[in-house]
C-alpha positions in Angstrom: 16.5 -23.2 25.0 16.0 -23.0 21.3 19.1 -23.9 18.9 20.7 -21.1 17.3 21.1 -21.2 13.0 23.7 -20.5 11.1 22.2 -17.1 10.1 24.1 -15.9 6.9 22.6 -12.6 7.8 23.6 -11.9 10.7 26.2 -14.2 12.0 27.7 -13.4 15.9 30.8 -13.9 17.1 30.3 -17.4 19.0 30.5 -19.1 15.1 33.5 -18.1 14.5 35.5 -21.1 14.4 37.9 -22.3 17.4 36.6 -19.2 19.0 37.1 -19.9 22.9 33.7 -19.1 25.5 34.8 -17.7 28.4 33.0 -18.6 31.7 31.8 -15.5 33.8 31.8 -16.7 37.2 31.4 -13.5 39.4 30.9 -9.6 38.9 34.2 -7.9 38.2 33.8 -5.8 41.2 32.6 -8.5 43.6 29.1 -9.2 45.2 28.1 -5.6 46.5 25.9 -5.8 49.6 22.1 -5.7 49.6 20.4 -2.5 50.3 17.7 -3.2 52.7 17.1 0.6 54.6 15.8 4.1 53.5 19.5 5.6 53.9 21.1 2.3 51.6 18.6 3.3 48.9 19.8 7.4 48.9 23.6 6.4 48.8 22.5 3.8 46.4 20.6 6.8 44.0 23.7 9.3 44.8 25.9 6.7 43.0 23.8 5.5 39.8 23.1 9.8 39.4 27.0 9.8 39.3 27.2 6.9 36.4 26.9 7.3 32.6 24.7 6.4 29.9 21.7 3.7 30.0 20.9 1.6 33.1 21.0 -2.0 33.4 17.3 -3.6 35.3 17.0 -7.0 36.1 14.1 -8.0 39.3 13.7 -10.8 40.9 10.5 -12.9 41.4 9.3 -15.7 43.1 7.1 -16.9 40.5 5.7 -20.6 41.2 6.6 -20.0 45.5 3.9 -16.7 45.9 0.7 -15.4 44.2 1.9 -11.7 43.7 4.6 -11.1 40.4 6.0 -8.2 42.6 10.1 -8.6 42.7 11.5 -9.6 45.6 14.9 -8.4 44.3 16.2 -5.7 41.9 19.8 -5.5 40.4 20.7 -2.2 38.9 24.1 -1.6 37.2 25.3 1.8 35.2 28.8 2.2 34.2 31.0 4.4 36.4 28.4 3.6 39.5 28.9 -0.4 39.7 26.1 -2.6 40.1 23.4 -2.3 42.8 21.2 -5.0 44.8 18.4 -3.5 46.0 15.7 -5.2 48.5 12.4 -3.6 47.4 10.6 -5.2 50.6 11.9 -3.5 53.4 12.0 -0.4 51.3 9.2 -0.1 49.3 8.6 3.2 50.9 11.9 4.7 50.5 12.3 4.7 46.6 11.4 8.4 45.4 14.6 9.3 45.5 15.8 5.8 43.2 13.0 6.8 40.8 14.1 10.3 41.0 17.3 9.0 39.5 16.1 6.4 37.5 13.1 6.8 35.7 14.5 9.5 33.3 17.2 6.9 31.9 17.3 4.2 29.4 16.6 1.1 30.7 18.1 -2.2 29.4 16.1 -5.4 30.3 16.4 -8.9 28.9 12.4 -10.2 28.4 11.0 -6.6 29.7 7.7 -7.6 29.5 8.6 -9.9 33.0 9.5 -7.3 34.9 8.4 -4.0 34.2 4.9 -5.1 35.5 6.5 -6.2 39.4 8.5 -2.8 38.9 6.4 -0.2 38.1 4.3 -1.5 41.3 6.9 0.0 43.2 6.8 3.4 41.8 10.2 2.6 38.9 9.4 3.0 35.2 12.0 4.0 32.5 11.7 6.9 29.8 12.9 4.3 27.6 14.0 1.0 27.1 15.9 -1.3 25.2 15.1 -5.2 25.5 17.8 -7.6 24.8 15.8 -10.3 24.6 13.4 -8.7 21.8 16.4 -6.9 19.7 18.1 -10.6 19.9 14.6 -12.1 18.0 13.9 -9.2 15.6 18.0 -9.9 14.8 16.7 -13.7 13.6 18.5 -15.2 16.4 16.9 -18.3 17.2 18.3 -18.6 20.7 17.4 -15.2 22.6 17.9 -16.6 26.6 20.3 -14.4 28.3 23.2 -16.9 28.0 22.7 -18.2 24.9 22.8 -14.4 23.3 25.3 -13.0 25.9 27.3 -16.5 24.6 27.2 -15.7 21.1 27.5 -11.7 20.6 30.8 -11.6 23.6 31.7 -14.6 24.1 30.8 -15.2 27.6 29.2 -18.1 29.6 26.6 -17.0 31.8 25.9 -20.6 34.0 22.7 -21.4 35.2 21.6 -20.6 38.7 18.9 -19.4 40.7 16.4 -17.8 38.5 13.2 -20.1 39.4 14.0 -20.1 43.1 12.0 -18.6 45.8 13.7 -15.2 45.8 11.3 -14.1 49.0 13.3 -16.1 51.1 15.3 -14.5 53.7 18.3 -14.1 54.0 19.2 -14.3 50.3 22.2 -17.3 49.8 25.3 -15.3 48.8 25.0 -17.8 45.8 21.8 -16.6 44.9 23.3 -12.9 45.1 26.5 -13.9 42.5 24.0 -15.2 39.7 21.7 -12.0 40.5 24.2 -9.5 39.9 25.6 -11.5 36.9 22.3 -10.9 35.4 23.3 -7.4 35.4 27.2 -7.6 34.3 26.8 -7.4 31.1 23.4 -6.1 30.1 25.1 -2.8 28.9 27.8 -4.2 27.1 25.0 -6.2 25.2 23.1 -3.6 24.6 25.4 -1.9 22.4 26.5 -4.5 20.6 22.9 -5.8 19.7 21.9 -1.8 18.7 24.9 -2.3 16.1 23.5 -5.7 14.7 20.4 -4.1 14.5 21.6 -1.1 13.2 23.7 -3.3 10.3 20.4 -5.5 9.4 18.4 -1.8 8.8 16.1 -2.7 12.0 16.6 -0.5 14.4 13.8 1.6 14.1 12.0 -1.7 13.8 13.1 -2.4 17.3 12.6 1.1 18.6 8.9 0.7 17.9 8.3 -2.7 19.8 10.7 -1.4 22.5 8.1 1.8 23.4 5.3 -0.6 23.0 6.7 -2.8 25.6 7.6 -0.1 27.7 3.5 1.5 27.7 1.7 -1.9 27.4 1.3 -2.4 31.1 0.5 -5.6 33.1 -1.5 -8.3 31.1 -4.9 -8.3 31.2 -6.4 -11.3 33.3 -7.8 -14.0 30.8 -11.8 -15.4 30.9 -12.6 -18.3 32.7 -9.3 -18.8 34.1 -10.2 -21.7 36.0 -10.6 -23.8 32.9 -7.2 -23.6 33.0 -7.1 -26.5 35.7 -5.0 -29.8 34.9 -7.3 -32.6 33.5 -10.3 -30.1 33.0 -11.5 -32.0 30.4 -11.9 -35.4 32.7 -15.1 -33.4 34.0 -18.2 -34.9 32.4 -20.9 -32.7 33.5 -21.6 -29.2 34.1 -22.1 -29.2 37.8 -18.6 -31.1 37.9 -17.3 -28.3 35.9 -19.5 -25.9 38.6 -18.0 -27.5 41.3 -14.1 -26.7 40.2 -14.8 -23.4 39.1 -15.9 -22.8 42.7 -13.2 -24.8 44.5 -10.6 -22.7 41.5 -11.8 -19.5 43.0 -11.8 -20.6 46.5 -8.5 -21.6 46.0 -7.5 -18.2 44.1 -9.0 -16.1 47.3 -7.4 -18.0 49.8 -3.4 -18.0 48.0 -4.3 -14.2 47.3 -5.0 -13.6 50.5 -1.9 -15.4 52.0 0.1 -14.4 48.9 0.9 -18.0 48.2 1.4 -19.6 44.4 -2.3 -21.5 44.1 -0.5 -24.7 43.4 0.9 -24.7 47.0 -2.4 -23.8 48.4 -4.0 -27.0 46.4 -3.0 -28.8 43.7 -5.1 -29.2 41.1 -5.4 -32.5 40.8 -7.2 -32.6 44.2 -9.8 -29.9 42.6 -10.3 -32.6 40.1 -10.8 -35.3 42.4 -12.9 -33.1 44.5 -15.6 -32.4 41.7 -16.1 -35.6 40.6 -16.8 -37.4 43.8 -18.9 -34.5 45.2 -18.1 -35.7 48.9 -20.8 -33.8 51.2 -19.5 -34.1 54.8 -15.5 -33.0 56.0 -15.5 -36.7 57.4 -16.1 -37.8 53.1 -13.6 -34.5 52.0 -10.8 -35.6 54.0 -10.9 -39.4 53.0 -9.5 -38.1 49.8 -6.1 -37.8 48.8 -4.3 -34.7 49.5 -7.5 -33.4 51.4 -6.7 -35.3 54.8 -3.1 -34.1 54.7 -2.2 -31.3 58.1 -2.0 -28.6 55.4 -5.5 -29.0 54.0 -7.6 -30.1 57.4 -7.7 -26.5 58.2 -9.0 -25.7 54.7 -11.6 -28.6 55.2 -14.7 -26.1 56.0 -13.6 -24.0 53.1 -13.5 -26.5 50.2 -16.7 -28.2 52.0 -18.1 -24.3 51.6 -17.0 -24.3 47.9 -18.9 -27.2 46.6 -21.8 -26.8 48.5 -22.0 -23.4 46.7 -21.3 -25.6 43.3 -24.4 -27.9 44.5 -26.6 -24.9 45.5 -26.6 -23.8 41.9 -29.6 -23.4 39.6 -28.8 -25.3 36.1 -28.9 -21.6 34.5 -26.1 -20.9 36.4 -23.8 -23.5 35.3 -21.0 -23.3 33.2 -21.2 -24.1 29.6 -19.4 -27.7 29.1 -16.9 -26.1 26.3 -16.4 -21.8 26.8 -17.8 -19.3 24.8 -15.8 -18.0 21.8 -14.8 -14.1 22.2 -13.1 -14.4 18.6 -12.5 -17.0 15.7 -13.1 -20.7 16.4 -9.9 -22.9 16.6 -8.6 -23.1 13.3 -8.8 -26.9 12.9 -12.4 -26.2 12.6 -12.7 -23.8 9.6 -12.7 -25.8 6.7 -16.1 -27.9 8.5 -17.5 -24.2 9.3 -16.3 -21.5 6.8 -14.0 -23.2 4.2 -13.2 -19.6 2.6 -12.0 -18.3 5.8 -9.8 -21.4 5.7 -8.4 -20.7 2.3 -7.6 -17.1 3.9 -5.7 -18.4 6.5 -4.1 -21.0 4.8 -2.8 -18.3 2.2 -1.9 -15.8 5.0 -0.2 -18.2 6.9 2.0 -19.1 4.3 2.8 -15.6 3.3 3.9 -14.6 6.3 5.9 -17.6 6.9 7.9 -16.9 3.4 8.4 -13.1 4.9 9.4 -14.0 7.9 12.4 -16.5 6.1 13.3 -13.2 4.0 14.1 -10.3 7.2 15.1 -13.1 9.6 12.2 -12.2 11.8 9.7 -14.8 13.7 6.2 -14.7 12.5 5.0 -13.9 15.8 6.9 -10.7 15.6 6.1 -9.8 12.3 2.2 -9.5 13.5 0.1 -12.0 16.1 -1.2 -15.1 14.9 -4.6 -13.9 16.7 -4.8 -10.9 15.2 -4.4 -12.9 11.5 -7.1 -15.6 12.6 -9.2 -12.5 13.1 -8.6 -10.6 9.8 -8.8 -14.2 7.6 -11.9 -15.0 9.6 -14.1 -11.8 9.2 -12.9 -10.3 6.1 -15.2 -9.4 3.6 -14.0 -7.6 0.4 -14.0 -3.7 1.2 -16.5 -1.7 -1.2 -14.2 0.3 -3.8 -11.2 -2.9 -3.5 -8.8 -0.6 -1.8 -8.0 -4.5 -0.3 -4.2 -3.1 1.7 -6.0 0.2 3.1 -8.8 -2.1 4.8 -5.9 -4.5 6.0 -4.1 -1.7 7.4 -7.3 -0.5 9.4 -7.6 -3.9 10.9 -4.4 -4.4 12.5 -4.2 -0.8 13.3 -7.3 -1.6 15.6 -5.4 -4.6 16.8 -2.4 -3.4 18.0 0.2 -3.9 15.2 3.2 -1.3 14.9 3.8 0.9 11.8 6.8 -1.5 11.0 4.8 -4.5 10.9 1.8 -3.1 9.1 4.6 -1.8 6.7 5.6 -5.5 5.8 2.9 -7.6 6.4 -0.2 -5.3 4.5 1.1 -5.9 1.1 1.7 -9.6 1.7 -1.3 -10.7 3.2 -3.6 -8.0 0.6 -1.7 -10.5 -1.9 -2.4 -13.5 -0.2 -6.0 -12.7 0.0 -6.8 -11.8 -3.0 -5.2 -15.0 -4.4 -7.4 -17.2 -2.0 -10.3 -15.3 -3.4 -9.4 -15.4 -7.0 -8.8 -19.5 -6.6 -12.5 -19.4 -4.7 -13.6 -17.7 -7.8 -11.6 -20.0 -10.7 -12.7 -23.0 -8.7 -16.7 -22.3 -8.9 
């Protein structure tokens, strides 16, 4: 975690001096038991209909242990109802009457991007939403993890526990089950108090924009050419090397899909390295290699054999590029060599936004995308009639950028580019 500053603007209660942090060890009401059956999940939705205001979310994945991001627990928590633990497995058909109750609410999530993705899988999406992690960054906090903001706005100490764990193991450790519904404690009691810093730094309409866009963005889109992704990549000389752990990366993706398995458990990737630079043609040659001849990978032996014969099969028009295709700008390191006025823009932008983001406490990442600038500073051209801000504004309305940040960050990079242009202009 990130250290927190000594924001004059919005300074929380954990820098008061002498203040004392009190550790929160268990749930006020105890560890309530899992609901695991169709009739759990109805008594379960009768209680949370009987609670008031917004509802506290929290899931539970097993991210690193399987391949899916679906949540292998979900903690629920509205005041007057007491918190919930809810075992979306067993149930996953039994939910319509939880969504019945839930869906309409508020939901308060810390990070929701995480989670509402592994959720809405299961049939549970708010009507809106309220993200402690994102109100705690738009509030210039520097450290926005649970503990460290729960920690500074109420003076709590929320330990470490279980959060990278395998959560689809079964039975769940009763450990496991006090740091899951801790997670949950005091998510509402948060909530409030971040809407009131917020509120007191004139951003929360700021907040209630990126909330909804949270809220509708849906799942990520998969990236290109994942499988360049692979450790050591780069160690790979040729392109029918590179063929050769694209097809043992997609191999591997198929088989931890199918067995919903993280694809580093399936094989590692240094193995896919080793694999496609040796080239070994026979299971007797595949298995000499390390990790290969382990009782894991023996019974993968015809598969991985399958995978670079494929590779080997390939015509050379079929091979990868040795560096991928650029969908967008270039990296920036190489603008100066290739465009030195799109360099100048970004330098200028980049700067800009960096002295706005100092003066409303807000990360430059939140004020707009970095990818989004990189594309505006590379493919500007001067707009015909020099309305410079309205063309600005069309841009990063096309990419995604929220009246709030197109509100700020327009006027500051229209200045910023017109400077680099009139310095172009003095300078020839």
């Amino acid at each position: 975690m990130s250290e927190v500053t000594d924001d004059a603007s919005s300074p929380g209660p954990a820098e008061e001096p002498g203040r004392q942090i009190v550790p929160l060890l268990a749930p006020r009401d105890g560890v309530p038991d899992v609901v695991t059956t169709a009739e759990g999940v109805a008594k379960a939705a009768a209680a949370l209909s009987e609670g008031t205001g917004p509802l506290a979310v929290d899931a539970e994945r097993a991210s690193g242990f399987r391949y899916s991001a679906r949540a292998y627990l979900v903690q629920l928590r509205r005041e007057g109802a007491g918190t919930v633990l809810l075992d979306p497995i067993p149930t996953a058909a039994d939910l319509a009457p939880l969504a019945e109750v839930i869906n309409p609410l508020e939901w308060i999530l810390h990070s929701a991007d995480q989670d509402l993705p592994g959720l809405a899988e299961i049939g549970l999406a708010p009507a809106t939403l309220f993200d402690t992690e994102l109100a705690g960054r738009l509030a210039g906090f520097e450290r926005v993890g649970l503990a460290a903001i729960v920690e500074r706005t109420l003076g709590l100490e929320l330990r470490k526990g279980h959060g990278a764990a395998d959560w689809s193991k079964r039975p769940l450790p009763d450990s496991w089950l006090n740091y899951a519904a801790l997670d949950v404690e005091v998510l509402v009691e948060l909530r409030n108090v971040m809407a009131a810093e917020l509120d007191g730094q004139g951003k929360s309409e700021w907040a209630a924009q990126e909330f909804e866009h949270i809220r509708l963005a849906g799942p990520p889109k998969p990236k290109a050419d994942r499988w360049r992704r692979t450790s050591h990549i780069t160690s790979l000389k040729t392109q029918r090397q590179l063929a050769a752990a694209r097809s043992l990366w997609q191999a591997r993706e198929d088989l931890a899909r199918k067995r919903d398995v993280s694809p580093s458990r399936v094989l590692p990737d240094a193995a896919i390295i080793d694999a496609a630079t040796k080239d070994p043609r026979s299971i007797e040659a595949l298995r000499a290699l390390p990790v290969f001849g382990g009782p894991r990978q023996r019974r993968h032996s015809r598969i991985w054999l399958q995978a670079l014969e494929d590779a080997r099969a390939l015509p050379d028009t079929e091979l990868p590029p040795k560096t991928p295709p650029f969908t967008g700008p270039p990296p920036a390191s190489r603008w100066a060599r290739h465009d030195p006025d799109a360099a100048e823009r970004l330098t200028a932008a980049r700067a800009a936004l960096a002295a706005l983001g100092e003066e409303v406490s807000v990360p430059v990442e939140n004020l707009v995308t970095p990818e989004l600038v990189r594309r505006l500073c590379w493919d500007w051209s001067a707009p015909e009639g020099g309305d410079v801000e309205s063309a600005i504004d069309r841009v990063l309305d096309a990419g995604g950028a929220r009246p709030w940040q197109r509100m700020l960050t327009v006027p500051v990079l229209a200045s910023a580019l017109l400077s680099a242009a009139e310095q172009k202009g003095s300078g020839d």
